[in-house]
C-alpha positions in Angstrom: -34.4 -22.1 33.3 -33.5 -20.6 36.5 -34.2 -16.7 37.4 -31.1 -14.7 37.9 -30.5 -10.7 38.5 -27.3 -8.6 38.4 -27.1 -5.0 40.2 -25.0 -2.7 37.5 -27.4 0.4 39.5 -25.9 2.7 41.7 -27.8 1.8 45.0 -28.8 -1.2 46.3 -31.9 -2.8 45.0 -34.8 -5.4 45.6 -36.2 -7.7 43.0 -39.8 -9.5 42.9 -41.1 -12.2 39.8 -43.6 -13.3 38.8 -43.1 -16.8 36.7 -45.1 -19.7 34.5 -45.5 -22.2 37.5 -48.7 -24.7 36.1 -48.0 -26.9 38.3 -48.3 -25.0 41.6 -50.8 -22.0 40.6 -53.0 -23.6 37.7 -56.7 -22.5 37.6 -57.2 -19.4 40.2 -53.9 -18.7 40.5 -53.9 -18.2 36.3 -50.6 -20.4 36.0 -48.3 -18.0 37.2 -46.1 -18.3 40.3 -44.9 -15.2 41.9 -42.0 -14.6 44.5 -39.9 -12.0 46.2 -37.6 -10.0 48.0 -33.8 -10.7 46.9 -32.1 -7.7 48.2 -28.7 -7.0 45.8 -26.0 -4.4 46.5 -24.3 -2.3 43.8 -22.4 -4.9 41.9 -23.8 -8.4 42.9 -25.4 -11.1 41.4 -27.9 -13.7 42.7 -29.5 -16.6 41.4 -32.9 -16.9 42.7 -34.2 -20.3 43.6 -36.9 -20.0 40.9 -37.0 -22.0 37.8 -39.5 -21.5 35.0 -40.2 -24.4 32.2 -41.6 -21.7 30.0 -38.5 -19.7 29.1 -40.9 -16.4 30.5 -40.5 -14.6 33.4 -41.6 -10.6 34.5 -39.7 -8.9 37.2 -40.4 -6.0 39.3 -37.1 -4.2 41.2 -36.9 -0.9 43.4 -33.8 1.0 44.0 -33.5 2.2 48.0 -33.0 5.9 45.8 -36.6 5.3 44.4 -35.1 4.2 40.9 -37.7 1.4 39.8 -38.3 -1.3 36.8 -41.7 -2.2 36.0 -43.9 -2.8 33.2 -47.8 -3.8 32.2 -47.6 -7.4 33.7 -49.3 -8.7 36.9 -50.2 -7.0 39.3 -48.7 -8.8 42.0 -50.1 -8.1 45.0 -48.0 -8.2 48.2 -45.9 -6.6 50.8 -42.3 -5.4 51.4 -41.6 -8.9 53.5 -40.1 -12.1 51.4 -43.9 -13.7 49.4 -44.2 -16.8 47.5 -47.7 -17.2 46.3 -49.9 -17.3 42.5 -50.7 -14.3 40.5 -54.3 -13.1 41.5 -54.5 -14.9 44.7 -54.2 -11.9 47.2 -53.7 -11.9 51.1 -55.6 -9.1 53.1 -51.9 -8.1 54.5 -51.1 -6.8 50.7 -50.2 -3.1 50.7 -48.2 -3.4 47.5 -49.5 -3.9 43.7 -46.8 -3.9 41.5 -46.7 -4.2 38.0 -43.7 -6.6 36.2 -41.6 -6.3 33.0 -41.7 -9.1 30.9 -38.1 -10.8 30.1 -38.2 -13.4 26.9 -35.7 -15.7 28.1 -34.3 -18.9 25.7 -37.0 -21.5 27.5 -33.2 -23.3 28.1 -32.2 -25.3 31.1 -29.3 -22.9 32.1 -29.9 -19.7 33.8 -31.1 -16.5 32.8 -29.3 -13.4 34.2 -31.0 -10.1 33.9 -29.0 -6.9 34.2 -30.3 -4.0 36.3 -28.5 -0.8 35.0 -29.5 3.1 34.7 
């Protein structure tokens, strides 16, 4: 299933996930994958270029007018530049620890869009 975001906000916005990835962050990096910035304007759509076998994915976006979506999930830790890396496996650069909202997706092959609104 491939990651996808929609801006229905009022501002523009940047989006960070974190996403079941096995194959690439088994053991320390506790299976999930995490990635970030895609920077969306009021109105657009972007599909990421992350894909997720599991169906389960948790996001974390910020709204330039300090509007922000979060949840219990994570933390990622990173900075404000574009990241790929695992859950848990830190850099000594990270100045950010965000925590993700989960998103249940259908586990299908097509992709998942999630809408950011008010």
């Amino acid at each position: 299933m491939q990651i996808c975001f929609q801006n229905n906000y009022t501002a523009p916005l940047s989006v960070a996930v974190m996403f079941y990835d096995p194959d690439d962050c088994g053991g320390d990096g506790g299976n999930w994958g995490t990635a970030g910035w895609w920077n969306l304007t009021p109105g657009q759509s972007v599909a990421t270029n992350v894909f997720t076998s599991d169906g389960n994915f948790a996001f974390y976006a910020e709204a330039e007018d300090g509007a922000y979506w979060a949840g219990p999930y994570g933390p990622v830790d990173c900075v404000w530049q574009a990241f790929e890396g695992c859950q848990g496996i830190g850099n000594t650069n990270d100045t950010l620890s965000l925590g993700m909202r989960l998103v249940q997706g259908s586990g299908s092959s097509g992709p998942h869009t999630v809408i950011l609104e008010p």
